[in-house]
C-alpha positions as a Python dict, from the first residue, in 0.01 Angstrom:
ca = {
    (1, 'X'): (0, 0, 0),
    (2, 'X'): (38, 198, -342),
    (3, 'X'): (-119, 521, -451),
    (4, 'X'): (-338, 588, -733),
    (5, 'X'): (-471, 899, -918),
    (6, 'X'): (-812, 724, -973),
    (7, 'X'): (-1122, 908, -1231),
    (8, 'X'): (-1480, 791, -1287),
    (9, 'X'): (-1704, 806, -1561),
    (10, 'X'): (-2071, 652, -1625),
    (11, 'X'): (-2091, 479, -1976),
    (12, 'X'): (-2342, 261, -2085),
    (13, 'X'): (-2265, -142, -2061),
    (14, 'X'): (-2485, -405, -2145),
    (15, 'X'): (-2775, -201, -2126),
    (16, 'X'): (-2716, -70, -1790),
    (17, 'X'): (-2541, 213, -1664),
    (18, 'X'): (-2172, 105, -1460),
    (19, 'X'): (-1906, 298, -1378),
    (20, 'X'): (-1608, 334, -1554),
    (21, 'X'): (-1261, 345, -1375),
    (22, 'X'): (-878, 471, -1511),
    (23, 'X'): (-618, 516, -1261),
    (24, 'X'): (-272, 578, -1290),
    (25, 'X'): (4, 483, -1012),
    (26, 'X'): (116, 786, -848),
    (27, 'X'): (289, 632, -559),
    (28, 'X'): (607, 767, -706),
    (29, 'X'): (473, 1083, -741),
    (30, 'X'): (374, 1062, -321),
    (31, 'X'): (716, 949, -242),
    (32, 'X'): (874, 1278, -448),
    (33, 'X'): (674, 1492, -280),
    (34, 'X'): (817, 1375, 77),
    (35, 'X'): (1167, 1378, -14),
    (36, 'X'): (1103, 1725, -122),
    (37, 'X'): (1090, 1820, 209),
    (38, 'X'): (1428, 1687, 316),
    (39, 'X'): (1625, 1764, 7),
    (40, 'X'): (1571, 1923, -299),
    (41, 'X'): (1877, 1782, -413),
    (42, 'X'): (1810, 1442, -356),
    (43, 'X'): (1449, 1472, -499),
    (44, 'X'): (1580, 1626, -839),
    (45, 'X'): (1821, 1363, -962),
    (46, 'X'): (1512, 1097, -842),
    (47, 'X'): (1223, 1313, -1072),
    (48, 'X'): (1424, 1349, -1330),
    (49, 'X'): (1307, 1003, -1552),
    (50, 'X'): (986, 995, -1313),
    (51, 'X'): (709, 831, -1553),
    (52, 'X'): (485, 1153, -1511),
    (53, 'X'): (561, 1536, -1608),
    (54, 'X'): (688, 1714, -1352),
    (55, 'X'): (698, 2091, -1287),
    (56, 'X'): (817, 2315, -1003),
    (57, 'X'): (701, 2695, -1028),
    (58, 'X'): (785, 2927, -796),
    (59, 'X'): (623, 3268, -602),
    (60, 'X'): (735, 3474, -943),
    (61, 'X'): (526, 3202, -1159),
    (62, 'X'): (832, 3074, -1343),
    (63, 'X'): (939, 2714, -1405),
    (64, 'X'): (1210, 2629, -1138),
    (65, 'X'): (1255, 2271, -1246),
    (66, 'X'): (1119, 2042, -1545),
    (67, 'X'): (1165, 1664, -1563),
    (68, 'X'): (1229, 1522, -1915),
    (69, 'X'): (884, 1346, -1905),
    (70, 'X'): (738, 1715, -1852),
    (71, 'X'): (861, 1823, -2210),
    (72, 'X'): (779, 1519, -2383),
    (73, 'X'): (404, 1592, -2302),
    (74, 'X'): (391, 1949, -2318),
    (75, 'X'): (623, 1914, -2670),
    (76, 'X'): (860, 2161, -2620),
    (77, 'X'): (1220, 2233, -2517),
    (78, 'X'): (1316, 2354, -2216),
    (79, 'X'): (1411, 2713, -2355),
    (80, 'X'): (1081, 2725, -2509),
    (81, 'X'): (885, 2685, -2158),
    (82, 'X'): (1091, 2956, -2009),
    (83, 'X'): (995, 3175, -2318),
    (84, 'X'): (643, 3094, -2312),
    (85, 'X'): (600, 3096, -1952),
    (86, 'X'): (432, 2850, -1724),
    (87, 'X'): (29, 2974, -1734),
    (88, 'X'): (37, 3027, -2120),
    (89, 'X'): (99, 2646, -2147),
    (90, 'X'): (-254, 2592, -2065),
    (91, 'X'): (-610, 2676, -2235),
    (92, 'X'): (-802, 3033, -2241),
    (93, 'X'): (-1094, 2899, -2115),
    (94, 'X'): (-933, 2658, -1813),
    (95, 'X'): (-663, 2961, -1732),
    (96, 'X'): (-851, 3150, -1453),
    (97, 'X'): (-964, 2824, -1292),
    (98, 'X'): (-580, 2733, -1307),
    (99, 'X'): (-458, 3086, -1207),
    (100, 'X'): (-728, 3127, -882),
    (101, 'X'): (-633, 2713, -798),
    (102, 'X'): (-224, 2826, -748),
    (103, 'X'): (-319, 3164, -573),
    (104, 'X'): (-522, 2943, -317),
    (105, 'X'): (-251, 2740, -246),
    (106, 'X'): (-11, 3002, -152),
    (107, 'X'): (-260, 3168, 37),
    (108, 'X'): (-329, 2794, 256),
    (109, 'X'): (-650, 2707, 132),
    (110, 'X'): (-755, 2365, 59),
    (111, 'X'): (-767, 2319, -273),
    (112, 'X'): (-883, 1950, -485),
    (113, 'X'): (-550, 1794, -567),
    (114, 'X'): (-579, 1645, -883),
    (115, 'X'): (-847, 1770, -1165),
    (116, 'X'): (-857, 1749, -1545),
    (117, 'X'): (-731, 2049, -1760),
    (118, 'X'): (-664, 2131, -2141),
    (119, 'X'): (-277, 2218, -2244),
    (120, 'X'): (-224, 2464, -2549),
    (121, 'X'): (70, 2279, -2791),
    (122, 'X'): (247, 2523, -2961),
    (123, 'X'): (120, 2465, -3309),
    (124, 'X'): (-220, 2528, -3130),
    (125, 'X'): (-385, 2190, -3077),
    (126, 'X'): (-541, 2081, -2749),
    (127, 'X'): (-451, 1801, -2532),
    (128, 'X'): (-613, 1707, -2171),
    (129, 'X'): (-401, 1638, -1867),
    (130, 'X'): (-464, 1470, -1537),
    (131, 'X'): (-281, 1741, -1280),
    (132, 'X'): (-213, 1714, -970),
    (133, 'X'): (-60, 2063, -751),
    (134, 'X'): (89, 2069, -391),
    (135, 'X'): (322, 2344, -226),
    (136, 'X'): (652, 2227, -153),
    (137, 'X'): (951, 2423, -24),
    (138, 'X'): (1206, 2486, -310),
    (139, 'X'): (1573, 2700, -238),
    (140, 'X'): (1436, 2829, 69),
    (141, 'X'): (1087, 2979, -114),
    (142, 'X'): (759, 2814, -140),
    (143, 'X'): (656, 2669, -532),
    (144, 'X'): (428, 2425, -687),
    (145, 'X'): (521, 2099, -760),
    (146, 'X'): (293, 2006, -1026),
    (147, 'X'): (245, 1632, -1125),
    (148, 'X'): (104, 1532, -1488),
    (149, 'X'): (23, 1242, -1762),
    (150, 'X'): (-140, 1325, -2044),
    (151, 'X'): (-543, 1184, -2111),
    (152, 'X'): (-592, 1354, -2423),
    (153, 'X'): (-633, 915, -2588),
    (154, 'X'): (-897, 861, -2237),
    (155, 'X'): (-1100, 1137, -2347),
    (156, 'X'): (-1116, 976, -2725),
    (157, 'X'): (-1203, 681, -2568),
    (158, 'X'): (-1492, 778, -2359),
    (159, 'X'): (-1661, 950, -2658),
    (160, 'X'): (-1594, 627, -2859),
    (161, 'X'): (-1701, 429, -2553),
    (162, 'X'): (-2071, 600, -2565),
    (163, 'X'): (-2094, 546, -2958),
    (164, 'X'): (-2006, 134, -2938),
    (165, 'X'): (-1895, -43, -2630),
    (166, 'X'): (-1779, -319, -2854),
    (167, 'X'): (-1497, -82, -3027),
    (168, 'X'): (-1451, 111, -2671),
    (169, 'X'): (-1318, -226, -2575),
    (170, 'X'): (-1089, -317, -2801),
    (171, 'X'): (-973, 52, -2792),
    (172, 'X'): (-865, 42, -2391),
    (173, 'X'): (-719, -328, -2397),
    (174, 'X'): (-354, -161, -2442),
    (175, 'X'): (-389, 159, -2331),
    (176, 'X'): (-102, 340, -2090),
    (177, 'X'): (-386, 378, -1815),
    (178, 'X'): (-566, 73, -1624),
    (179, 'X'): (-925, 125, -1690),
    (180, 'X'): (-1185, -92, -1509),
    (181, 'X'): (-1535, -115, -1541),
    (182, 'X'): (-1793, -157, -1243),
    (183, 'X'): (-2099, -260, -1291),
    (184, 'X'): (-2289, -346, -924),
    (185, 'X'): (-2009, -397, -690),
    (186, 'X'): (-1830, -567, -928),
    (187, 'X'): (-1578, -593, -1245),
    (188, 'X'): (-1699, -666, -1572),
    (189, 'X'): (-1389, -541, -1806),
    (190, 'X'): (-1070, -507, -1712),
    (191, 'X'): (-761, -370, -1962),
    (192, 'X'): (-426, -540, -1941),
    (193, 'X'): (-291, -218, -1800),
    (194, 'X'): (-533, -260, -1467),
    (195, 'X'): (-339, -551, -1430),
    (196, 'X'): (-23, -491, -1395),
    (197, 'X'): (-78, -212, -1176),
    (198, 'X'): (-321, -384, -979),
    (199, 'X'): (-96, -671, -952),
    (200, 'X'): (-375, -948, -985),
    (201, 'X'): (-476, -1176, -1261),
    (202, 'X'): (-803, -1122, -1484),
    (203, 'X'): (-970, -1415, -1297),
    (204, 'X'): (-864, -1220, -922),
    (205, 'X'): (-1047, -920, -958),
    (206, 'X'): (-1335, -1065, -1162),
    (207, 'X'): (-1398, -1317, -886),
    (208, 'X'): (-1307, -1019, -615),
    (209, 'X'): (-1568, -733, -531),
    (210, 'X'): (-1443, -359, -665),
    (211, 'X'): (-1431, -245, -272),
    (212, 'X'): (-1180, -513, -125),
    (213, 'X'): (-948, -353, -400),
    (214, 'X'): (-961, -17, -175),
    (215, 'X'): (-769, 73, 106),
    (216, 'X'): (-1035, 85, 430),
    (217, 'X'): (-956, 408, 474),
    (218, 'X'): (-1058, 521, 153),
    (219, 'X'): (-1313, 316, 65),
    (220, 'X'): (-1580, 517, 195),
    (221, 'X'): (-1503, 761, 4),
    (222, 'X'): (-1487, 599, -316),
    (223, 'X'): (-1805, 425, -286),
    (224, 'X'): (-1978, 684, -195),
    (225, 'X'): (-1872, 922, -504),
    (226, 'X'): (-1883, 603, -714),
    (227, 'X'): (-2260, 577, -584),
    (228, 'X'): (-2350, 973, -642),
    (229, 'X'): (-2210, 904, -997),
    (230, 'X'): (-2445, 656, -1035),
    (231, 'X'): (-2711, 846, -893),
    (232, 'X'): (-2642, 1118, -1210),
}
């Protein structure tokens, strides 16, 4: 069994409305966040070349740890995060959603675990991330542990995909994410990248239906917000 952080989209194929799949492995990321709880030690020399960003921010909002993979996407050093600060990495407009989504936390509210936000670079561009939040224990304080990969190229692609399907395809073939697309129960493209993490051949999942790919005790819940999707 592996984890993924899975997102759905309804494009237009063939004339007919299917739903659009990217996922990214995260079964890393599920790992880190259990050996947090046994030792932050351990869990900081494992992060540390983790494939996604990762940030820990404690009560007093500061950054408490960084992996290398963190700076790399938000483009900056690690003395310029602790001079901007954590909440100024991210856009005015998706601030207060971010803000209200960490006080939650603390507080022990459920709160949805991984959702789409916009990053401020420093020269002032914007770039989307996929984050995902959870409270973790961290030198005897609770903090955020903060998992991210940045979607800024998916978000390209899924205005591209609406404008030609033809060039949306040969756009996602070698893209860092696996991106599927379902069209009635079943695959009709899948990108190299699906793949590998999937860990079937092309002619596996096309013959296979999208569902046996899900773990039973998720697949309700997949189908069914695959299915409201659909429904618009």
């Amino acid at each position: 069994v592996r984890w993924l952080a899975i997102g759905v989209a309804v494009v237009p194929w063939g004339g007919k409305p299917a739903a659009l799949t990217f996922f990214t492995d995260i079964t890393e990321s599920k790992l880190m966040t259990q050996e947090v709880r046994t030792s932050e030690e351990r869990l900081r020399a494992v992060v540390e070349h983790a494939g996604e960003g990762i940030i820990v921010v404690g009560e007093t909002d500061r950054p408490v740890f960084v992996n290398q993979r963190a700076l790399q996407i938000m483009r900056m050093t690690r003395e310029e995060l602790d001079a901007r600060g954590y909440f100024h990495l991210f856009h005015p407009d998706d601030l207060a959603m971010v803000v209200e989504r960490r006080r939650r936390r603390f507080a022990g509210d459920t709160v949805i675990g991984r959702y789409e936000v916009r990053l401020m670079d420093p020269d002032g561009s914007v770039r989307w991330i996929d984050l995902g939040t959870t409270i973790v224990p961290w030198s005897g304080q609770k903090a955020t542990m903060s998992f991210f990969s940045d979607i800024t190229d998916r978000k390209g692609m899924l205005e591209a995909m609406h404008r030609s399907e033809e060039r949306y395809r040969a756009v996602v073939e070698h893209v860092g994410e696996g991106m599927v697309v379902v069209q009635d129960g079943y695959f009709v493209f899948v990108n190299q990248r699906a793949l590998e993490i999937t860990r079937r051949t092309r002619e596996e999942l096309m013959r296979a239906g999208f569902a046996e790919q899900i773990h039973p005790d998720d697949r309700p819940l997949v189908l069914e917000r695959q299915r409201r999707r659909l429904a618009g």
